[in-house]
KOLRODO-218306 format. One record per atom (N, C-alpha, C, O): residue in three letters; x, y, z. Coordinates in steps of 0.02 Angstrom, whole numbers, plus 50000, padded with zeros to 5 digits. Layout:
// residues N
AlaXYZ...
END
This chain:
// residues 343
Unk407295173855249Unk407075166955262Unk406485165455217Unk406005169255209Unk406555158655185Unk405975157855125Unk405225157455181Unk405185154955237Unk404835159955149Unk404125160455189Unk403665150655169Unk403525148355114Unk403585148255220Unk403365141955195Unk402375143055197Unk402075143655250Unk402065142955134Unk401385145355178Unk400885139955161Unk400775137755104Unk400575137955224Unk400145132955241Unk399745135855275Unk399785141355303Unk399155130255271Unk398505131555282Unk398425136655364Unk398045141255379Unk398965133155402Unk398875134655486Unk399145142855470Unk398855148155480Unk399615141855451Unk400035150355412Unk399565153755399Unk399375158455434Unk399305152155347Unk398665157055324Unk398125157655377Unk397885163155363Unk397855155855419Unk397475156855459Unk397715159755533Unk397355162055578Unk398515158755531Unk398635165155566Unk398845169755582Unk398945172755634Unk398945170755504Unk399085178355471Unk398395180755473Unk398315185655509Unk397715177655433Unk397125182455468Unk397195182255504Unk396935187655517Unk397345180555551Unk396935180255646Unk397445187555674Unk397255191455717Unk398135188055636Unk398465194055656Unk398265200455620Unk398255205955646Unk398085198755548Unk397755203055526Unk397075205555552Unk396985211655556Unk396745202555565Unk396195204655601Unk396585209755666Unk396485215755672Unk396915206655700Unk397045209355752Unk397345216055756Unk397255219855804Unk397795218055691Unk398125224155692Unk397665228855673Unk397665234755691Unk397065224855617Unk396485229455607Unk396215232855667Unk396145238955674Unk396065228055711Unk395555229455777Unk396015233855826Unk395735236755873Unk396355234255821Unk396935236755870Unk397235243755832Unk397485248055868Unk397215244655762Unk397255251055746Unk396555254155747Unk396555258755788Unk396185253655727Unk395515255755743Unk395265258555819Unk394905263455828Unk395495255155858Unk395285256955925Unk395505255455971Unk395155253656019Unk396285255655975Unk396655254156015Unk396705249256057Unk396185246156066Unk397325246956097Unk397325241156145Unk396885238756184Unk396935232856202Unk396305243456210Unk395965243156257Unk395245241956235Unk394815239456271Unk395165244056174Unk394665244356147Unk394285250656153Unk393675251156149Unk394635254756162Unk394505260856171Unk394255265156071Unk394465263456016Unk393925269056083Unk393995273356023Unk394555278256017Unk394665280556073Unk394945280655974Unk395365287455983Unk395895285855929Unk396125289455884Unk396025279055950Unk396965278255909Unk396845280455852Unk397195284655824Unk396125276955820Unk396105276455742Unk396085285055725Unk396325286155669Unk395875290755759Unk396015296955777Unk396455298955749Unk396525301755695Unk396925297055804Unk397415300255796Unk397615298155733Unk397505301855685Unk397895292655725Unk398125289855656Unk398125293555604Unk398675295755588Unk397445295855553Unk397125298855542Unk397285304955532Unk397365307555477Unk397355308055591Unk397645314655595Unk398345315955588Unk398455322055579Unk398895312255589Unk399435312655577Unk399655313555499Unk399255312655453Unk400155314855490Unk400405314155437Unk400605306355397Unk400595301155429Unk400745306655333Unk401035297555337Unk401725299555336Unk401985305155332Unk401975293355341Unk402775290255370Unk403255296155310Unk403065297755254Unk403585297255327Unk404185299855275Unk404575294355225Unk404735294555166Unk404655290155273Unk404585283355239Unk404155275455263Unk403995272155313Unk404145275555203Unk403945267055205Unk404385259455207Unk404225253555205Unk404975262955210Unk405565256355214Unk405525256355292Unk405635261455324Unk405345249855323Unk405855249755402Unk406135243455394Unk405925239155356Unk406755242855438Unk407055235855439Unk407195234955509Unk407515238255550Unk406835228755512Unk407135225655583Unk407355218255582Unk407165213955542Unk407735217655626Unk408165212655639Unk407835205955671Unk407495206455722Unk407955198255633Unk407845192855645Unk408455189755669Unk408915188255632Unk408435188455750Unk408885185155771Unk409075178055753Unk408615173955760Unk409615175955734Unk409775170055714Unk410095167455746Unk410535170755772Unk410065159955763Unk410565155055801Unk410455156955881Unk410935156155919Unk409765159655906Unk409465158155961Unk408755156255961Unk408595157455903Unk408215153955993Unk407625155755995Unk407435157856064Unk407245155656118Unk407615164456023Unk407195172656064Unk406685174256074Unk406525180156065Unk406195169256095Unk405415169156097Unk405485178256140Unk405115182956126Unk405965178456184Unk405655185156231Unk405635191456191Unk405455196956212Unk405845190056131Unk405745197356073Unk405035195956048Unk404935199956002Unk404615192856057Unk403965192856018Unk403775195356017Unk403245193355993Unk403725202256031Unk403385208756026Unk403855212455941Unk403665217655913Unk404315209055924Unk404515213455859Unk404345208555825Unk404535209255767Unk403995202555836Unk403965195755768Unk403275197155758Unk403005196055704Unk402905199855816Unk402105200555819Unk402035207955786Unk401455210255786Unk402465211455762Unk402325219155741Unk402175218755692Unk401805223255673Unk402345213755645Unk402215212555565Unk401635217455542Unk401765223055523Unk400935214855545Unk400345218255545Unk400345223555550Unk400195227755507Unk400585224655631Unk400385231055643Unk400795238255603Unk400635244155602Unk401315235055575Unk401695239455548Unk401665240955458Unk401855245555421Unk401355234955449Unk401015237155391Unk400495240055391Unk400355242655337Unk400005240855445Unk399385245655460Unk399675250455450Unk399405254555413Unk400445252355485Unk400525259855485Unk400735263855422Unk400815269855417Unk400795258555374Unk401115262655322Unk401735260455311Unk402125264355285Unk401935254555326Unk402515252755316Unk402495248555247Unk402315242955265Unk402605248455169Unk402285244055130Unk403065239655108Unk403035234355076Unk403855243255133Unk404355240355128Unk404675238155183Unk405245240055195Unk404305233155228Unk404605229955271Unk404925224655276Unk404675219155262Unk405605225655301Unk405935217855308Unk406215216355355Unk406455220455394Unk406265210455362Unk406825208255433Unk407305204955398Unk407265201455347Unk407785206555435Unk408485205955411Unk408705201155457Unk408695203055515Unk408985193255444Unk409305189255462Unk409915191655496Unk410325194555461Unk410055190755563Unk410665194955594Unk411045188955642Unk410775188955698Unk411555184255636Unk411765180855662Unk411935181955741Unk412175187455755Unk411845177655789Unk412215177955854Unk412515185855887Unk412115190555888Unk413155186755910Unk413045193555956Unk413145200455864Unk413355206255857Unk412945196955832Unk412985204255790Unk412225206155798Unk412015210755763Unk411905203755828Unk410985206455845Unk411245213455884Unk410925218755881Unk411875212555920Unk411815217355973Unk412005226155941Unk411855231455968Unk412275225255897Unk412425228555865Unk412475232155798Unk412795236155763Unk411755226955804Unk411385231155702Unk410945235055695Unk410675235855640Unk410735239255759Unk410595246155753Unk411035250355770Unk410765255855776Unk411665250655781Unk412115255255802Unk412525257155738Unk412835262355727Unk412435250355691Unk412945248955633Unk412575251855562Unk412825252855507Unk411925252655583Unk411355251555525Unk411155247455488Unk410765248055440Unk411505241755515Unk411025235255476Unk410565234255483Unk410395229355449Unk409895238055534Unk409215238355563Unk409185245855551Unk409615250155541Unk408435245855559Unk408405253555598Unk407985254455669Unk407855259355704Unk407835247455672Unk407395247455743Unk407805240155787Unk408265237355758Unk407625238355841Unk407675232755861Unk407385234055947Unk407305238855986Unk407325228055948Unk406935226156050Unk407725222756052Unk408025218956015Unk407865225856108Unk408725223956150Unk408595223656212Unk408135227156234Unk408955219556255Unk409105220956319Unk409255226556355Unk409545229856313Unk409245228456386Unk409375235856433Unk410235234756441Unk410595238956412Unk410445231256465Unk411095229756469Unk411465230456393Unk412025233056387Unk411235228856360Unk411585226356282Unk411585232856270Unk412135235456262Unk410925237356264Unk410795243256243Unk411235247456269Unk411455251656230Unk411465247656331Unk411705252156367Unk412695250656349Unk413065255456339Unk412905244256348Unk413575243456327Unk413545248656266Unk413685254656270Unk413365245556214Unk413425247456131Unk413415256356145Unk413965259056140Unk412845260756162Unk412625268656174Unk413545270756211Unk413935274656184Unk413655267656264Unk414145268756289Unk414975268156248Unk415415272356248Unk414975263456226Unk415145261756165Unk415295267056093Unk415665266456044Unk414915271356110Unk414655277056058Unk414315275955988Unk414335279755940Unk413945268955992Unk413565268455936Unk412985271055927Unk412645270655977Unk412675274455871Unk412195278955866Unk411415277255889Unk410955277655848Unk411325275855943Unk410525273255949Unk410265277156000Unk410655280156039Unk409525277656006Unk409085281356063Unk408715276856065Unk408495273556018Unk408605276156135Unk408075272256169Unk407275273056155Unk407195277756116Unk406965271456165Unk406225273356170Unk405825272956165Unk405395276356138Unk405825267056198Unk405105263856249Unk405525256556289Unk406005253156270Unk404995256356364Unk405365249556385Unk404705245256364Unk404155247856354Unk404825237956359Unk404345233156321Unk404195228456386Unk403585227956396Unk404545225056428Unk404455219956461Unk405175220956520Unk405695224156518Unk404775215156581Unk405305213456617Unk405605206956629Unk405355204456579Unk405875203056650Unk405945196056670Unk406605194656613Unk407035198856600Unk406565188056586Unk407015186056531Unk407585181956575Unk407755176256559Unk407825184956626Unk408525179156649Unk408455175856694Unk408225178956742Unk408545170556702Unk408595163556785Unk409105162656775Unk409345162456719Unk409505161756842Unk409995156656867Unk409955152856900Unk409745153456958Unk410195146356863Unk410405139756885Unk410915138056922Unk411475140156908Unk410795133756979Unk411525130257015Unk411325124057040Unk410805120957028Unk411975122157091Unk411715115757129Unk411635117457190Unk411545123157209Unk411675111657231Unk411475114657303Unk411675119157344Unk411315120857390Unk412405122557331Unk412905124057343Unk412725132957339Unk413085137057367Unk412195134657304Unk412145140857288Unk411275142757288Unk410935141557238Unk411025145157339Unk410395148257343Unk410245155957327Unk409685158357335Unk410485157557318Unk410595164857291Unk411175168357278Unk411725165557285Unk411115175057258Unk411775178857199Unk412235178657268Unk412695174557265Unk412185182057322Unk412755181157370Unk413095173457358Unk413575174157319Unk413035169157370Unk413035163557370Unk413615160957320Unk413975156157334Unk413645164057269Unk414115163757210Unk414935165457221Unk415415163857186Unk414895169557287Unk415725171357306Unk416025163457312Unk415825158857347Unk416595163957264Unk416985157857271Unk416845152057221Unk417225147457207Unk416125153457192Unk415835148257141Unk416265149457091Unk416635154257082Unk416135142557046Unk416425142156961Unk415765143256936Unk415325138956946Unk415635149556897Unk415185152456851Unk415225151356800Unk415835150956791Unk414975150456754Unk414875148956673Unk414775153156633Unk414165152456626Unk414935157856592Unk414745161156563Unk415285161656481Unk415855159956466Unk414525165956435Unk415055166156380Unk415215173956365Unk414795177456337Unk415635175456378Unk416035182256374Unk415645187056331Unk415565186056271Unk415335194156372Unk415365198356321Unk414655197456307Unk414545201056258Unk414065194256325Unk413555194856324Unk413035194056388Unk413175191756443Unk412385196656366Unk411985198956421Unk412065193156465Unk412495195156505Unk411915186956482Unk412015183756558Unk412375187556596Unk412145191356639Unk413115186656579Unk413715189456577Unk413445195656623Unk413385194856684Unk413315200256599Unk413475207556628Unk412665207856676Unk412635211756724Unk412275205056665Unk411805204656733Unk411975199956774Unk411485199156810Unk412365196656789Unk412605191456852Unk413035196456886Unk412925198956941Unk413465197456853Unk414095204256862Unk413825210656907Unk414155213056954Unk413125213256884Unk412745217156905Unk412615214456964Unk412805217657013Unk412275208356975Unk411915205557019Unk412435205357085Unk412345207257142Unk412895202857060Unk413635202257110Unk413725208657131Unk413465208957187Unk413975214357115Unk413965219357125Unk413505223257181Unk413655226657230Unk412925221457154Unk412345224557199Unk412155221957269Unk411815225357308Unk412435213557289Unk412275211757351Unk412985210657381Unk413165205757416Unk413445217057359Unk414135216757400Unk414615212757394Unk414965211957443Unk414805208057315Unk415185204957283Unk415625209657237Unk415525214057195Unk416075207057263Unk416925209757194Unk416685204457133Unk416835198557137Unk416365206557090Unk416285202057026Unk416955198857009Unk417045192757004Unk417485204357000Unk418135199556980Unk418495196657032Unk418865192057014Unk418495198057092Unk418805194957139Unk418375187857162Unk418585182157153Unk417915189057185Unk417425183257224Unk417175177457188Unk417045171857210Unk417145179557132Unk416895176057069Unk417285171057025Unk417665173656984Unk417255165357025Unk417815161856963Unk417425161456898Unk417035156556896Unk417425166056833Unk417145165456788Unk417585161856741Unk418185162656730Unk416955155556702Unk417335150756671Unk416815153756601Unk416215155156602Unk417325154156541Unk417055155856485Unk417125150356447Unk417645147256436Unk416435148856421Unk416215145056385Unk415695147356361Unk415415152356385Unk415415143256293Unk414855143356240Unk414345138756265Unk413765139556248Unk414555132656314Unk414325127756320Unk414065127056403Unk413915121756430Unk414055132856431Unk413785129856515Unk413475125056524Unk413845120756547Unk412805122956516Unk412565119156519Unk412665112856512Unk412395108756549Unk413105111156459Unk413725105556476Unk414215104356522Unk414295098956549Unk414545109356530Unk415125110056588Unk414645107956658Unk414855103256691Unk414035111256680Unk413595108356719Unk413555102356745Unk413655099156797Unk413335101856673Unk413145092256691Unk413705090756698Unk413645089856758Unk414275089456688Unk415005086156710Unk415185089656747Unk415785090556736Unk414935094056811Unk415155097256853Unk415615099756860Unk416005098756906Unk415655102556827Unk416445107856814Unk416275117056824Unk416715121356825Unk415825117756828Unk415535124356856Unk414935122756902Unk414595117756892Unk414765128156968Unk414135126457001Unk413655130856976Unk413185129957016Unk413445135656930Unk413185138556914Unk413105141956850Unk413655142456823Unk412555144956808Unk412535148656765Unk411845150656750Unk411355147656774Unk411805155156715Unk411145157456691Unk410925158756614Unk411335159156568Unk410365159256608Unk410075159656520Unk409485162056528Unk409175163156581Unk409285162956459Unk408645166756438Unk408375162856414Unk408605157556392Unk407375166356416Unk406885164156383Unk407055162456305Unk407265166256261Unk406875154556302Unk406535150256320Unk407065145056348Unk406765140256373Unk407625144456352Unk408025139756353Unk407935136956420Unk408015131156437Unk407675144056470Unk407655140756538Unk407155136556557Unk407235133256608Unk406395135556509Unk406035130656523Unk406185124056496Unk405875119256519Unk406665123256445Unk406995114656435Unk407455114656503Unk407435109556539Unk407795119256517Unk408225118056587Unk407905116956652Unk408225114556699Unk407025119256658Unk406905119056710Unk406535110256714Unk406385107456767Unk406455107056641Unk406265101256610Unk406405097656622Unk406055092856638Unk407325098256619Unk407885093156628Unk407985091556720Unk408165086556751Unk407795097956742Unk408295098056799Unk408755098256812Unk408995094356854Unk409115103656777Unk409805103556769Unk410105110556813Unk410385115756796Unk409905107856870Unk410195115656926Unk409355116556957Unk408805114756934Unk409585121057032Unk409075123157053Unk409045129657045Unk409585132557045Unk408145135457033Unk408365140956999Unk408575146057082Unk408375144657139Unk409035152057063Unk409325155057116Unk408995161957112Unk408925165057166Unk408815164257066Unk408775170057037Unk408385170656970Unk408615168256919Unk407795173856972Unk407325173556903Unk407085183956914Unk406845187556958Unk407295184556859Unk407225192856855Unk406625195056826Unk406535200756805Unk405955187656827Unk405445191356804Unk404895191256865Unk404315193056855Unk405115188956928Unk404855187656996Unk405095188957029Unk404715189657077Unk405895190957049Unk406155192757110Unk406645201757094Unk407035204057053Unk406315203857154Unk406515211057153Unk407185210357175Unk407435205257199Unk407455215657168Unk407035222857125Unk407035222557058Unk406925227757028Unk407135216957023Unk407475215056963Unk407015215156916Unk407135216556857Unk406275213156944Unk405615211956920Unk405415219556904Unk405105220956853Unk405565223756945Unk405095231156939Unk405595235856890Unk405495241856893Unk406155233256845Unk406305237456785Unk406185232456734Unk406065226456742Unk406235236156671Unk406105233456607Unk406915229656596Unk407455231556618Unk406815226156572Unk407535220956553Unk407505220856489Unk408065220656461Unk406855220856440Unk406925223156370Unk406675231456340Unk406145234156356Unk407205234556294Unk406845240156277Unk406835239756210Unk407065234856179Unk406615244156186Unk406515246956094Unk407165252656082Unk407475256956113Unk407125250356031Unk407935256656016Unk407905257355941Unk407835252755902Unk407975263955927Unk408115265555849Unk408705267155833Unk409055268455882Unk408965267555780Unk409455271255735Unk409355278155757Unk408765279955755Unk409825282955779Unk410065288955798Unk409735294255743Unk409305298555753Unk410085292455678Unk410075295855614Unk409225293555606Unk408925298355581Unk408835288555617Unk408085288355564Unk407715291755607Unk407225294955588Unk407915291555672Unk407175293555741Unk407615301355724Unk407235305655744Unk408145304155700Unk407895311655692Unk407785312755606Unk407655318455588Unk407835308655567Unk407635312355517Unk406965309355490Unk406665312155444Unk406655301555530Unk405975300455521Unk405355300755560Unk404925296255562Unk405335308255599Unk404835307055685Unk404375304555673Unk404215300255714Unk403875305555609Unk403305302955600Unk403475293555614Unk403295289355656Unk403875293555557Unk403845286955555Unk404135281755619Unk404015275755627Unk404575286555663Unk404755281955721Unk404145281855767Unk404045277155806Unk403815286355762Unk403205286155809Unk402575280955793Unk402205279455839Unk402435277555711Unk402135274055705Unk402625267355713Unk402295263555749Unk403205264355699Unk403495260955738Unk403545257655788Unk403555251555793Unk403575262855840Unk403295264655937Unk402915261655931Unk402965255955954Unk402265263555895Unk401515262655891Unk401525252855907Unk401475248555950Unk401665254555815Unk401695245355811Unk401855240355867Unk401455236555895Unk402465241155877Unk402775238055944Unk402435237255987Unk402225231455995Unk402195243156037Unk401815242856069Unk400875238556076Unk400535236056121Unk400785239956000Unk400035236356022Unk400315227456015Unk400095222556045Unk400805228055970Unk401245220355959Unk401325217856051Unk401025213256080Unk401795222456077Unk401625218956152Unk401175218256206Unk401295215956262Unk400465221356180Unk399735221056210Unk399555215556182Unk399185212056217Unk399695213256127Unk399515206656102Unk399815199556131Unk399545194156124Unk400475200756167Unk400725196156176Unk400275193056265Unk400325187556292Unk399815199956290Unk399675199056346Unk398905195456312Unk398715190556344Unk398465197456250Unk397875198256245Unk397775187256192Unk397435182156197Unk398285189856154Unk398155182456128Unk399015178056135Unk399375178056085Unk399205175256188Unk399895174256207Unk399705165656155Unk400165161656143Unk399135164756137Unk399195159256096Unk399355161156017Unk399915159955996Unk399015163155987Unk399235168455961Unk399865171055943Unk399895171055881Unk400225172655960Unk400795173955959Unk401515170355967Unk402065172255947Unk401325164556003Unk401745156856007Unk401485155755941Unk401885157755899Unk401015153555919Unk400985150355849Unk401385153755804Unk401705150755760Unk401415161855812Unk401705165255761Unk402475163255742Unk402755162255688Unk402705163155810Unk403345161555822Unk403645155155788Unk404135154855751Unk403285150855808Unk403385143655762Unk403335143955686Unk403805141955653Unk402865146155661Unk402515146555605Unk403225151655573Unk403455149455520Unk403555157555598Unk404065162755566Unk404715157955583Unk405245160655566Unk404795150955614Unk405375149755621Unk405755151155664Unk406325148855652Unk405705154855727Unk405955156555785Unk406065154755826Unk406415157255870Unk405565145955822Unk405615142555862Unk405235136355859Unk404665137555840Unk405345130155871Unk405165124355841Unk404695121555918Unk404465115855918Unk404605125455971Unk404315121356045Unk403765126856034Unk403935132456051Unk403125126356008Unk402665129256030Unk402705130756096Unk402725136456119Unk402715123656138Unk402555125856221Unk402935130556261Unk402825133756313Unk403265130256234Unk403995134356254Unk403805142156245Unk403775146156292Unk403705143456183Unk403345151356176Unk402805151056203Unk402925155356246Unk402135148956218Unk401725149556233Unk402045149856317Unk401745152756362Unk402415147756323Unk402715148656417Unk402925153956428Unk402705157456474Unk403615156556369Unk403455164056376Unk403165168256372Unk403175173256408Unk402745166856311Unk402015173856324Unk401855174456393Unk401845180156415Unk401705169056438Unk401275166456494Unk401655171056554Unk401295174456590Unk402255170956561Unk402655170456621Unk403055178656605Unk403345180956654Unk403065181856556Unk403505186556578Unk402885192856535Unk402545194056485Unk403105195256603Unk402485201356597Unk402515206956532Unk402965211256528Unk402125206456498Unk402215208956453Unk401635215356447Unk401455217756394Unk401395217556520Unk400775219356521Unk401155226756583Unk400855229556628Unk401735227656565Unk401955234056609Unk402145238756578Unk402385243556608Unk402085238856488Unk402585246656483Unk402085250956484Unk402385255856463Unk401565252656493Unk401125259356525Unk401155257856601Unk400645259356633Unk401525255956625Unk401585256256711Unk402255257756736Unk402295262256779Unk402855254556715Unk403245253456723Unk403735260356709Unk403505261456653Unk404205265656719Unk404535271456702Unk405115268256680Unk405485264956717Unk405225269256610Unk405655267456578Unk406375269756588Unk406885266456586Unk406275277756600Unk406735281256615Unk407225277256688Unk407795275356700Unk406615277556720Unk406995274756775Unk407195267956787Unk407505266656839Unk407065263656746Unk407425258256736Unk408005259356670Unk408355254556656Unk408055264056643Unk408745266856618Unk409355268056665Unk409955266856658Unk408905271656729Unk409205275656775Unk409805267256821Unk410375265256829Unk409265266256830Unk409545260556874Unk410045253356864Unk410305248956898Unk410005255256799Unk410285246756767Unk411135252056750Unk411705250156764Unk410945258356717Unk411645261856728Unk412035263056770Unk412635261956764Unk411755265556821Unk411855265456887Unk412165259356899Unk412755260056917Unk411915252056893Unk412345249356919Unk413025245556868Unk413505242256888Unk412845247056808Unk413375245156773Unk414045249356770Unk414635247656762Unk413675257156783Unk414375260156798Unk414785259556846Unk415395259556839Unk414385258556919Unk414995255656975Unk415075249256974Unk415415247057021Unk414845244856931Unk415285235856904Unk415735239756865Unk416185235856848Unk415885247056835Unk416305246556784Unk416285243256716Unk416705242256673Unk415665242056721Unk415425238556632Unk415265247156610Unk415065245156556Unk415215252456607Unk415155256556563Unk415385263056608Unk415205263556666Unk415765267656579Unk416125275156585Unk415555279256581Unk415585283556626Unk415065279756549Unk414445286656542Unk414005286256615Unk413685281256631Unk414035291556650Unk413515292156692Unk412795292356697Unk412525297756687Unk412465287556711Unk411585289856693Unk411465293156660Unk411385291856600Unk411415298656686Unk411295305156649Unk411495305956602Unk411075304756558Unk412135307956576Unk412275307956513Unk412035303656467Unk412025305756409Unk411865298656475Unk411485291356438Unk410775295156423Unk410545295956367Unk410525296756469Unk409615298956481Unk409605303156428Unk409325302056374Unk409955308456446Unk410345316356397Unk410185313556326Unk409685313356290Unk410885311256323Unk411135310156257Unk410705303956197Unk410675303956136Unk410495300456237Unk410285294456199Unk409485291756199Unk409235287656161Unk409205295256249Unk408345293156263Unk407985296756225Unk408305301756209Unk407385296856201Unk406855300256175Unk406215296856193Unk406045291156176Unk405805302056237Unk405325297256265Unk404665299156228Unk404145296156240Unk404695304956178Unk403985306956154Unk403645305656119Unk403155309356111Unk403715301156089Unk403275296156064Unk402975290556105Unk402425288156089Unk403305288556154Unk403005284256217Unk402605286856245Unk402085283556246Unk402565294056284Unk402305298156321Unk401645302156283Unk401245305556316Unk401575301256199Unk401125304856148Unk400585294456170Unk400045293456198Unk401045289956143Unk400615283356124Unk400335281456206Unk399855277656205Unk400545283256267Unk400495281956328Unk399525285256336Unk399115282356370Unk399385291456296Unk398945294256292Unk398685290256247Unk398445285056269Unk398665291156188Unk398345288156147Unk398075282456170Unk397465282156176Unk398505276356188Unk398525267856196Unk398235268256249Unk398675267056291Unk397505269656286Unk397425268256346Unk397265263456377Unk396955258956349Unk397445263156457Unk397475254956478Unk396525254556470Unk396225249256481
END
């Protein structure tokens, strides 16, 4: 994407530059140590990383990989790029190697791994990201037996409603009338479905419009709230043949999503300013509203544990927990930066 640079641009690229400075130096907290460690490590094996720019959504809830910029050139990254990745091929350009990093959904992550595409987990970033909308007709996920649902096949709404159904004693395919479309929110308004759901940011123009009452928001209502709904995931092949460098990576990310808690203005501007999104207010709502202030609290593992758990008895995925945890997690670089990064 051509870089457009203006005056506001330039001033808040310092203001991030400053920030990755201050934040490698002495960590999130303001603690002394990171710059330490840093220091003491080795440098990267490499200096190429590529991560993925979602296209044809605005994904304000990834701002923790649009805010890494900085920090990942602090680490030694001097060949960084983001790679333009259209619609559902985001879900699948670290498995493919068109990335070598990306922030995914827990759900998305977990299809694709299952799937047998080459990725390890490792680190969770945030929770919240999905609401559902309906009309009067539907106050919560029980509520949906018998509804016309909206959805577009094959992506995350999709398989967390499914989940959701599942978990409060719904036959997803039986109870459920799923209507596939690109367009819910249309079908809505001409009442042709009573329900559907979406992600940050789309749900604050929906909550704008008034277009449905919300039933279900996974960054406030449990248990949905107390796992991570976004994680970090690498390429299989770079996190074992680059540890150094996946660990400064980790790094980045991570103080990237201390930032989204420390300057959430800040980081809406960024968003606008990189093209991600044209509603300032809109990002600045998501910085605001979805906690971005839990992955040193939150057990990642066990929100691995649980979202598998229930996708395997919906039958959205054949691998058992475990084998997922086994085969596909690496938590030691989380559990090395968990020390380091103190609250």
């Amino acid at each position: 994407m051509p870089i457009v640079h203006s005056r506001r641009r330039f001033l808040t690229d310092l203001a991030f530059a400053g920030a990755a400075g201050g934040l490698a130096g002495v960590g999130a907290s303001g603690l002394i140590g990171a710059s330490q460690s840093l220091a003491a490590e080795p440098p990267p094996e490499t200096t190429s990383v590529r991560i993925p720019r979602f296209v044809g959504f605005p994904a304000t809830c990834l701002a923790p990989m649009y805010a890494a910029e900085e920090f990942l050139r602090a680490e030694g990254f001097t060949d960084l790029r983001y790679i333009d990745v259209p619609g559902s091929g985001y879900l699948e350009a670290v498995g493919r190697g068109t990335v070598d990093f990306a922030q995914d959904f827990a759900v998305s992550a977990l299809r694709r791994i299952d799937a047998g595409d080459p990725m390890t987990l490792l680190a969770g970033l945030h929770a919240g990201c999905l609401e559902g909308f309906a009309n009067d007709s539907v106050r919560s996920v029980r509520d949906l037996k018998g509804k016309r649902v909206g959805v577009f096949a094959e992506i995350t709404e999709y398989w967390i409603l499914k989940i959701m159904a599942a978990y409060v004693g719904l036959d997803p395919a039986r109870d459920i009338h799923w209507v596939n479309t690109q367009h819910p929110i249309d079908l809505f308004e001409q009442g042709k479905i009573d329900a559907y759901a979406t992600l940050a940011a789309q749900t604050f123009d929906i909550r704008a419009r008034k277009l449905g009452r919300s039933f279900i928001n996974t960054a406030i209502d449990r248990p949905w709230s107390q796992y991570f709904c976004c994680v970090f995931e690498g390429n299989r092949e770079f996190v074992r043949k680059y540890p150094v460098a996946t660990k400064r990576v980790v790094r980045a990310m991570l103080k990237a999503t201390d930032l989204c808690v420390s300057d959430p203005a800040g980081v809406a501007r960024r968003l606008v300013d990189r093209g991600i999104t044209d509603r300032y207010d809109y990002a600045l709502q998501t910085m605001n509203e979805l906690p971005y202030d839990k992955w040193r609290d939150y057990d990642v593992e066990d929100s691995v544990r649980f979202y598998a758990l229930r996708m395997h008895e919906a039958g959205l995925i054949k691998s058992a927990p475990n084998k997922i945890i086994s085969d596909a997690c690496d938590w030691r670089f989380l559990n090395e930066l968990k020390r380091e990064l103190k609250a």
